[in-house]
N, C-alpha and C positions, 0 to 999 in steps of 0.2 A: 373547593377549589375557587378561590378567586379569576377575578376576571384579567389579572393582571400576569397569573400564570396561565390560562386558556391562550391570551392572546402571545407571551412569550415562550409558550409549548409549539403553536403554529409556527409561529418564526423561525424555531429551532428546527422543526422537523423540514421545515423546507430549507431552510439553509443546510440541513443534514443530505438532503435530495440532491441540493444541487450539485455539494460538494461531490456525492458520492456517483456521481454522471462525467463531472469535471475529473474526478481519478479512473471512472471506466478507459473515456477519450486518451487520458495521458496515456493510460497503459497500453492501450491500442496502437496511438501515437509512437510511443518508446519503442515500444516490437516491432512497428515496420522501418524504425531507423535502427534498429540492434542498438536499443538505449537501455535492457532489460537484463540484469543477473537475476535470476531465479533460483532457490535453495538455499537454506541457511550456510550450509558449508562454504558455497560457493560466496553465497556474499561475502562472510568472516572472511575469505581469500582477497579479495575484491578490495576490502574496506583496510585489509590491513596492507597492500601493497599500493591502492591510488585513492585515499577516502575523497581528497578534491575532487575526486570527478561525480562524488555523488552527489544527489539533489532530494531525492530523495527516497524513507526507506518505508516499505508495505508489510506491516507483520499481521498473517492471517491466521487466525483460530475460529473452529468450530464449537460447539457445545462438547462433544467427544476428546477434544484435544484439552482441555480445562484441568484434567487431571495428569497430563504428559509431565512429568516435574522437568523431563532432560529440556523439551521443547522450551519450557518458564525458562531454564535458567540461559538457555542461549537465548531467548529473547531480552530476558535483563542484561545481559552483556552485551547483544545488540544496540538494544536501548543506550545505556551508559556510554558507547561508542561512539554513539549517533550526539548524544548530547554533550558530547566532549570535542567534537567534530562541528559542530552548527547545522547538521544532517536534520532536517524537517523527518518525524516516525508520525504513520498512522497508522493504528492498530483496525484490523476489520474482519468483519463476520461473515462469509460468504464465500467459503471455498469451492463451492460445485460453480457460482460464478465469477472466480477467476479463473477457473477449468472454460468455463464459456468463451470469459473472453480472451483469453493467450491459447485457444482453440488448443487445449491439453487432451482433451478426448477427443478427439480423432483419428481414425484408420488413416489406412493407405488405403490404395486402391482395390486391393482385394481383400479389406474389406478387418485385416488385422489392426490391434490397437494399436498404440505407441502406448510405451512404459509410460505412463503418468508422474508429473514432475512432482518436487517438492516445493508447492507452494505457500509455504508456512514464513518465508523470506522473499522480498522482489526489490532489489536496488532499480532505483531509475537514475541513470549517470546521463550526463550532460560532454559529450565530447568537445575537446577547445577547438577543432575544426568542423564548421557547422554546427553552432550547440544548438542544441534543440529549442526553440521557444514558441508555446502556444499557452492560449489565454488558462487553460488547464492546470497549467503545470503554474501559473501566477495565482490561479482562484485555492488554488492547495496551499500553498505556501502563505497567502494571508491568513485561510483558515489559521492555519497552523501558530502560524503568531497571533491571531488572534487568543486562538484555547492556552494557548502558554500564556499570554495578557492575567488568564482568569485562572491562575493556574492549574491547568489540564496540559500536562506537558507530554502526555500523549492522549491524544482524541482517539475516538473509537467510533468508527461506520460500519454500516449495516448495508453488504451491498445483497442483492435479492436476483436468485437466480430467476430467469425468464424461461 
């Protein structure tokens, strides 16, 4: 390994971090403004009635999901959507922590779960009254034109449950 890939490996992995902090906050962010579809079905509903309002879309697989053929091909149709639309996609690894952070595993108060959602899709929409803006949802979207720049016209993150 060169000293030219150590030093451009570091760079990456931290711009990989920061990115993948800057998508926690948005999705945080989007859920307590009800900026957040969740579930493939729901999104396709979503995208094929208001795609303008989307900003951007979150397709999540695990290691376990890799061999779903149904889940691939609604995500290439998501995809092809998305990039037909000018919809910012990133793809990421880490379902038990988007279950963390859009708090999917949680009870109520005595202590029952809630049905666990379909996190495999997560539209973050932009309403025209109040549209959302924080530095988050800007540091995503340059990524994202950036990895398209080099053509990676969908990037892939590693988010790591806690």
């Amino acid at each position: 390994m060169t000293l030219e890939e150590v030093v451009g490996a570091s760079v990456t992995d931290k711009k990989m971090k920061i990115v993948g902090s800057a998508l926690e906050s948005l999705l945080v962010a989007a859920q307590t403004r009800d900026c957040l579809t969740v579930g493939v079905y729901e999104s396709a509903k979503l995208m094929n009635v208001d795609p303008d309002s989307v900003v951007l879309c979150v397709l999540a697989t695990d290691e376990e999901d890799a061999d779903d053929i149904a889940l691939q091909i609604h995500f290439t149709l998501l995809q092809a959507f998305c990039c037909d639309n000018d919809i910012d996609i990133v793809r990421v690894s880490g379902l038990r922590r988007l279950g963390q952070l859009l708090d999917d595993e949680a009870g109520d108060a005595n202590g029952n779960g809630k049905e666990p959602r379909d996190l495999h899709c997560i539209l973050v929409t932009n309403p025209p009254v109040e549209p959302l803006q924080c530095q988050a949802l800007s540091d995503i979207s340059s990524f994202c034109v950036e990895q398209r720049c080099q053509n990676q016209w969908v990037p892939a993150l590693e988010l790591r449950a806690r």
